[in-house]
LUMDREN-175451 format. One line per field, with one value per residue (C-alpha): x, y, z; residue in three letters. Coordinates in steps of 0.1 Angstrom, whole numbers, plus 5000, padded with zeros to 4 digits. Example, Ala and Ser with C-alpha at 12.3 -4.5 7.8 and 13.67 -1.06 7.14 Angstrom:
BEGIN
east	5123, 5137
north	4955, 4989
up	5078, 5071
lumse	ALA, SER
REM end
This chain:
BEGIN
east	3341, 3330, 3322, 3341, 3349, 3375, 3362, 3382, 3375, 3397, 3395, 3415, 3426, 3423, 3451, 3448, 3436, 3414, 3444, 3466, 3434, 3426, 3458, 3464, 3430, 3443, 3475, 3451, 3430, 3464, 3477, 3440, 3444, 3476, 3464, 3437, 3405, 3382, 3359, 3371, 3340, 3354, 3341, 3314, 3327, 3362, 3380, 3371, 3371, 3339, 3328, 3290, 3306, 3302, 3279, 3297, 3291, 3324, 3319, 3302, 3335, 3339, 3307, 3313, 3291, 3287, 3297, 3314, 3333, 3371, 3372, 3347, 3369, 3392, 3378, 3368, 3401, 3414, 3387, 3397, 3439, 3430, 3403, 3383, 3350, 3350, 3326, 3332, 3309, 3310, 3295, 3274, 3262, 3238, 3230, 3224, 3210, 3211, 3234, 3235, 3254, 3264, 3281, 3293, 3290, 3320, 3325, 3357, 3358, 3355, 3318, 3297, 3269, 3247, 3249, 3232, 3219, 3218, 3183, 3182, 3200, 3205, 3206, 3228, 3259, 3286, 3265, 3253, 3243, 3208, 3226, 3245, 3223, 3190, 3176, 3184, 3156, 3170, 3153, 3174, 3192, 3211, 3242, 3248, 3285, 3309, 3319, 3284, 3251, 3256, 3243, 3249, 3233, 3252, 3262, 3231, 3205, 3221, 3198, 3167, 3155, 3135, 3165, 3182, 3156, 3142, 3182, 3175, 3144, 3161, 3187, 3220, 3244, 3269, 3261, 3286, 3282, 3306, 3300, 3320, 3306, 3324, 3333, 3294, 3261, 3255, 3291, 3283, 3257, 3281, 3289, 3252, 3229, 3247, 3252, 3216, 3209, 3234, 3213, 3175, 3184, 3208, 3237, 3275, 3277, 3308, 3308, 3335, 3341, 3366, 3396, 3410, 3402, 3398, 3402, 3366, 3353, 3359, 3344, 3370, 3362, 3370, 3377, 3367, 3355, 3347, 3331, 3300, 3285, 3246, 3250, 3256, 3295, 3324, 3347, 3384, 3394, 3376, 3400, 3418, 3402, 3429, 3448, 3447, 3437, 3425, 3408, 3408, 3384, 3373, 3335, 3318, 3287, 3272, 3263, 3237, 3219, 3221, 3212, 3186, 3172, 3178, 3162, 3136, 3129, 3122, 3095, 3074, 3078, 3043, 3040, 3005, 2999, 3026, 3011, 3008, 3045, 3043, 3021, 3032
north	0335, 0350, 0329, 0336, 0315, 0326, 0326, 0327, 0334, 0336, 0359, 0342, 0346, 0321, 0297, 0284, 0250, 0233, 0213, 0244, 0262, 0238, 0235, 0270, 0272, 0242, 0259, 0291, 0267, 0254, 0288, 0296, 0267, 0276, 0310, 0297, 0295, 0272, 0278, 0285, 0294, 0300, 0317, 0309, 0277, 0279, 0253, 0262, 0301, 0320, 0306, 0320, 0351, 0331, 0302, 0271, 0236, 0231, 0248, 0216, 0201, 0219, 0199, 0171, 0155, 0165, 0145, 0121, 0145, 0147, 0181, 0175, 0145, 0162, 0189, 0165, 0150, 0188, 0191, 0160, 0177, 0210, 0204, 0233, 0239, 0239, 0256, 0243, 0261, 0242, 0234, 0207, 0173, 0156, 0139, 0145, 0177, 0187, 0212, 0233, 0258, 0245, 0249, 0215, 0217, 0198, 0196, 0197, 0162, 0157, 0150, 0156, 0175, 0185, 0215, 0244, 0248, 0288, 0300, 0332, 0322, 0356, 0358, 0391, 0405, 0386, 0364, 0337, 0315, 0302, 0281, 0262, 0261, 0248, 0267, 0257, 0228, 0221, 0251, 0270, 0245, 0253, 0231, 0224, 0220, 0221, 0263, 0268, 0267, 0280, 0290, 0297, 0319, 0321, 0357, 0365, 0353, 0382, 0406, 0390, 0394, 0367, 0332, 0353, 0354, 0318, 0316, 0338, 0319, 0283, 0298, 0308, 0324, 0329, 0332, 0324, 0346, 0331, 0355, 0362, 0400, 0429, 0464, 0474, 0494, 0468, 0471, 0498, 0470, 0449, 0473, 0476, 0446, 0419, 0442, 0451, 0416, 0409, 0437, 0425, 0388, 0392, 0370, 0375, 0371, 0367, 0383, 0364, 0379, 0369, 0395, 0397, 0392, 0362, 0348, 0341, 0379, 0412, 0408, 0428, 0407, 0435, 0413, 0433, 0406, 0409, 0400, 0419, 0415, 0413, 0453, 0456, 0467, 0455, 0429, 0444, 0457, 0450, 0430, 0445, 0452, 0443, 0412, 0378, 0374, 0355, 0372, 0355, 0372, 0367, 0367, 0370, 0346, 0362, 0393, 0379, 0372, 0406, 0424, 0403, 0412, 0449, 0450, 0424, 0422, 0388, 0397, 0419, 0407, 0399, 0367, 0369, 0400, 0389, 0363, 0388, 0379, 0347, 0351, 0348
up	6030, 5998, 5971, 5944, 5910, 5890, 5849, 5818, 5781, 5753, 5721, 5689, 5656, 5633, 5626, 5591, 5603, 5625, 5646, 5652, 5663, 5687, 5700, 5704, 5727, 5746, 5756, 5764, 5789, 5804, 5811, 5825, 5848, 5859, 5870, 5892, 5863, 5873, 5839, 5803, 5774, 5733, 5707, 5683, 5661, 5678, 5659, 5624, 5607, 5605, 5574, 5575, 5558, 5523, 5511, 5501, 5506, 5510, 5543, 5556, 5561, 5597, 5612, 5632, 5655, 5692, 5719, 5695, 5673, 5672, 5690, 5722, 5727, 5727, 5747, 5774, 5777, 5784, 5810, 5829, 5824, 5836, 5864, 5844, 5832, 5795, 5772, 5737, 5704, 5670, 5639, 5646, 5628, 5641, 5609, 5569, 5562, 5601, 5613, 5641, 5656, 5689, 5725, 5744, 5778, 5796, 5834, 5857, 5857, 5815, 5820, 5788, 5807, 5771, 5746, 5737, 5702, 5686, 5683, 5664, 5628, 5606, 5573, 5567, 5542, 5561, 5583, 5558, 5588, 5579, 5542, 5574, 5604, 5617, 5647, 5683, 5692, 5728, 5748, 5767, 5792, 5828, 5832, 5868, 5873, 5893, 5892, 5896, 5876, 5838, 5805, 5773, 5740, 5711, 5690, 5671, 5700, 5723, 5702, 5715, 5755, 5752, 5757, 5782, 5802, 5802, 5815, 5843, 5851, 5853, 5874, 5858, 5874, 5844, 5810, 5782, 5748, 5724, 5695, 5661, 5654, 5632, 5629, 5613, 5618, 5655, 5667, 5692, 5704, 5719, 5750, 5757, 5749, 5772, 5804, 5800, 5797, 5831, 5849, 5836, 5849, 5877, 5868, 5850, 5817, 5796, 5760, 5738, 5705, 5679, 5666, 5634, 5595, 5577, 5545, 5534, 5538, 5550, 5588, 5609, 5643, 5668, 5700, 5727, 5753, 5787, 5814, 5830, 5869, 5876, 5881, 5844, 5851, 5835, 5859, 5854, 5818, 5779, 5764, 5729, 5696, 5678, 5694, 5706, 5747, 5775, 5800, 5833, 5866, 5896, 5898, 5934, 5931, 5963, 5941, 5923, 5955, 5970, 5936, 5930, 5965, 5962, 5927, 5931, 5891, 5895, 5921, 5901, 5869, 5855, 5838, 5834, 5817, 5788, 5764, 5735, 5733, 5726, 5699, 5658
lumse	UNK, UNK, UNK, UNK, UNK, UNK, UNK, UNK, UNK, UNK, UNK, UNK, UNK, UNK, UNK, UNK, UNK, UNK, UNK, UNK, UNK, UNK, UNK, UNK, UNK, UNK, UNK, UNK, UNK, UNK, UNK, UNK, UNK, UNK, UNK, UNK, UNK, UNK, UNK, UNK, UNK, UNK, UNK, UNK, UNK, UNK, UNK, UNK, UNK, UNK, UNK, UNK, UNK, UNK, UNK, UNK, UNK, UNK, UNK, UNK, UNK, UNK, UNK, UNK, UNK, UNK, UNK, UNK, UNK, UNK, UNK, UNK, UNK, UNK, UNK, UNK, UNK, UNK, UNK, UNK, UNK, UNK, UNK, UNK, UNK, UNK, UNK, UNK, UNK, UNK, UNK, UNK, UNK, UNK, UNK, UNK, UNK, UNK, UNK, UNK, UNK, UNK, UNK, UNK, UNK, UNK, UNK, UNK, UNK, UNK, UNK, UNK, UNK, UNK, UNK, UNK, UNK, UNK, UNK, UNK, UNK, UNK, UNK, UNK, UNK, UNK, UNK, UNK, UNK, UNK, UNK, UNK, UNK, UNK, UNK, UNK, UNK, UNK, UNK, UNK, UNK, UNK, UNK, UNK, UNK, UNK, UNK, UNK, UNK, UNK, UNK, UNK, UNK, UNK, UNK, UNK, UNK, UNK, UNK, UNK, UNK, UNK, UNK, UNK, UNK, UNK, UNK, UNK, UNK, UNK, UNK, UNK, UNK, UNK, UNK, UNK, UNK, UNK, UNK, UNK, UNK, UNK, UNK, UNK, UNK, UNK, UNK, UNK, UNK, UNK, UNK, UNK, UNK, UNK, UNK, UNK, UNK, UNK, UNK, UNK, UNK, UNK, UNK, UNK, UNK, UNK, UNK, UNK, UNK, UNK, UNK, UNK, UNK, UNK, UNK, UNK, UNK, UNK, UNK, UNK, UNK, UNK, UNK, UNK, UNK, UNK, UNK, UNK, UNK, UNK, UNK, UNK, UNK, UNK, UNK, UNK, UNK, UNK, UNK, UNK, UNK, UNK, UNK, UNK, UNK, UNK, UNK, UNK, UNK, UNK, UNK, UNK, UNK, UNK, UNK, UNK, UNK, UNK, UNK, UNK, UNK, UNK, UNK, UNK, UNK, UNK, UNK, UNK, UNK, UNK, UNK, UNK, UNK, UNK, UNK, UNK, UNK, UNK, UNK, UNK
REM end
């Protein structure tokens, strides 16, 4: 029997406020649940707007502390409902004057399992991100749960090989991208770097963008998310440009086995002849 695990995502527009957004993705998670998902992942900072497009301190009103915010809670207690997987990104506070941009990692069961702090902070016209964010100081963790074994690299960090690869290396079999990216000079980027980075490393990944404009700046967030196999091709259709989605597939775990044994990458990659770098 082929092991398959059927994967959701959702690409959203932004409410207005932080309780209708989260609502809205709960419903989204039901609806996934009802159709057989046994894994949901959002986009970057789900339950807030992309703020990073302008530098306010009154921006710091999103962050809330991760597991004991209001919306993990909350996000728990929909795991333990919906018998799903649930990857949860937010502005995180871990205390004053330390913020990060985060993913909670929630099992079927509403087990907190950890989080994954974003890396690669930019610093760019409409991604303001380093006046909010620390870089990511947890490595790049697995989470063993119940679907399977899973990981997570947030927006920016798709842009640089080396995270998606210490993933590879402590066994991920499904990589969750939740991005917030815009109609601009990297746009035709998004179609390339994470199916490279499916067929370099030998597991799914799913690329979650956001769709829409917001009232803080003139990102168009194109949508646009998918899901991509270890052979670098697309599972079932890209999801719109323009609207709202979730994007439920089935993924066949056995895949990653036999391309990694037809491709060997892992095999002949040559650890020992790369320490230039790792060097400043």
């Amino acid at each position: 029997m082929a092991n398959v695990v059927r994967a959701a995502l959702v690409q959203a527009a932004w409410t207005g406020d932080t309780e209708s957004m989260v609502a809205k993705h709960e419903e989204h998670a039901r609806e996934a649940a009802r159709r057989g998902a046994k894994i949901i992942g959002f986009q970057e900072v789900f339950n807030s707007p992309y703020f990073c497009q302008v530098e306010e301190p009154e921006h710091y009103r999103w962050a809330e502390p991760v597991p004991d915010g209001p919306t993990v809670r909350r996000m728990r207690d929909l795991a333990r409902e919906t018998g799903m997987v649930i990857v949860a990104p937010v502005f995180e506070a871990e205390q004053p004057g330390f913020y990060y941009n985060t993913a909670a990692v929630i099992d079927s069961d509403g087990d907190y399992l950890g989080k994954y702090r974003k890396h690669h902070i930019p610093q760019l016209k409409g991604f303001r991100e380093k006046y909010y964010f620390k870089p990511g100081n947890l490595g790049w963790p697995v989470f063993d749960t119940a679907v399977g074994r899973i990981g997570v690299y947030i927006c920016y960090d798709r842009h640089f090989p080396e995270g998606w690869r210490q993933l590879g290396l402590a066994g991920a079999q499904l990589v969750y991208n939740p991005s917030a990216t815009h109609r601009s000079l990297s746009s035709h980027l998004w179609r390339l770097e994470q199916p490279a980075a499916a067929v370099a490393n030998g597991y799914y990944v799913a690329a979650i963008n956001r769709v829409g404009q917001e009232e803080y700046g003139d990102n168009d967030f194109y949508g646009t998310s998918y899901f991509v196999d270890p052979r670098g091709q697309i599972v079932g259709d890209v999801a719109s440009d323009s609207q709202e989605e979730l994007v439920i597939r089935d993924l066949d775990i056995d895949l990653i086995e036999e391309v990694r044994q037809t491709w060997a990458f892992y095999r002949d990659r040559r650890p020992d002849a790369y320490e230039g770098l790792v060097q400043p």
